[in-house]
C-alpha positions in Angstrom: 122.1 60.4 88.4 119.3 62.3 89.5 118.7 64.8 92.6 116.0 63.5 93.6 117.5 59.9 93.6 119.8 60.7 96.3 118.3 62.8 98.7 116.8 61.5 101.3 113.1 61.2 103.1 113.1 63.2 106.6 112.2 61.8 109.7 110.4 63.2 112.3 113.9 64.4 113.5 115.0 65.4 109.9 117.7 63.5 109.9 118.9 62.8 106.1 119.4 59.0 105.2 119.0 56.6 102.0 116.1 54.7 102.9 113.8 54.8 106.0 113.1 51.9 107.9 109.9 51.6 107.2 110.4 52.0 103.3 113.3 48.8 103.8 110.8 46.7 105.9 107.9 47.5 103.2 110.0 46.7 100.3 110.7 43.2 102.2 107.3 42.3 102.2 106.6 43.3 98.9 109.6 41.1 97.5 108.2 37.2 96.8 111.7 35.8 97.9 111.3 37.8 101.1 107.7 38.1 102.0 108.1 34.3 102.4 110.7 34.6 105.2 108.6 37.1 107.4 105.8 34.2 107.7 105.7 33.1 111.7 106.9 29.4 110.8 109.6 30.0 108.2 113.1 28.3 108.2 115.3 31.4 108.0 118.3 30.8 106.3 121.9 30.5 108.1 122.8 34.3 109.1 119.1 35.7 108.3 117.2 37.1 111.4 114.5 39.2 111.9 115.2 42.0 114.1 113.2 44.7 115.6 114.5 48.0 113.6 112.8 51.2 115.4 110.3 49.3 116.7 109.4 47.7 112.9 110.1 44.4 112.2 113.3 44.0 109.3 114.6 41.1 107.8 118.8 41.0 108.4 121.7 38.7 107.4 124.2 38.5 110.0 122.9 41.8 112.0 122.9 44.0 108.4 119.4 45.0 106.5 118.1 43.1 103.7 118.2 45.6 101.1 115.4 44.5 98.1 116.3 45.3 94.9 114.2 48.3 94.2 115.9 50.0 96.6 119.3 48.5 95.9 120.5 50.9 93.2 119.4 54.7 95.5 121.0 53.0 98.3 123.9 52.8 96.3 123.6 56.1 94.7 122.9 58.0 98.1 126.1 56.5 99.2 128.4 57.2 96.3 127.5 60.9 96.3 127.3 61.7 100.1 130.8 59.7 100.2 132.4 62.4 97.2 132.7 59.4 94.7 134.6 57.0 96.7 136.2 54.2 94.7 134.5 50.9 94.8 136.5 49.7 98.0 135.4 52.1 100.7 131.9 52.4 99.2 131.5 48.8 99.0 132.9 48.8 102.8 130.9 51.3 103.9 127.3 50.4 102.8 128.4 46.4 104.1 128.8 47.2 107.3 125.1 47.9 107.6 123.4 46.5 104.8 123.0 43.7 102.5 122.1 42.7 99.3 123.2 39.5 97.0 124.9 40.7 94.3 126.5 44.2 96.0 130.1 43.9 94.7 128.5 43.9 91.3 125.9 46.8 91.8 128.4 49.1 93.5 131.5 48.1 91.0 129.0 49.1 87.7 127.9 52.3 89.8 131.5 53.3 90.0 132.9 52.4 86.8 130.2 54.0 84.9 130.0 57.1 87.1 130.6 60.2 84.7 131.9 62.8 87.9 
């Protein structure tokens, strides 16, 4: 794992986290499956919202970010190392109470099992 895959962006405030906002809600636009679900007349699926996020616009499944996949694994990654190489459980807790992705069990279980620390 790289440095630079796990630190942060700075906001204004400098606070350090994974992804911004914006970088979430840009990535959900850019993603076919979920660029069709920010149109003004689309049928949102059971749980799926959107939500103003800092004043941006976010897609979320029951009150927890859409993550799209090309952010999927440095979310992950941010997590794992800021969280001293948790075992899958708490990671897997931790970044679900906030986010969401389909397929997270799988993505944090491979980043775990394959982590070399």
């Amino acid at each position: 794992m790289s440095t630079e895959s796990v630190f942060a962006n700075h906001s204004e405030e400098d606070d350090i986290y994974p992804l911004t906002v914006r970088e979430i809600a840009d990535a959900q636009k850019a993603e076919v499956k979920l660029k069709s679900l920010l149109l003004k007349d689309a049928v949102l699926p059971k749980g799926v919202t959107l939500q103003k996020v800092e004043d941006i616009l976010c897609l979320c499944d029951n009150n927890r970010m859409i993550i799209p996949k090309p952010l999927q694994k440095r979310a992950t990654q941010w997590y794992h190392h800021y969280l001293q190489l948790p075992g899958h459980t708490r990671l897997e807790e931790t970044i679900n109470a906030t986010m969401y992705w389909k397929g997270m069990r799988t993505t944090i279980r491979t980043l775990v099992r394959t982590c070399k620390r």
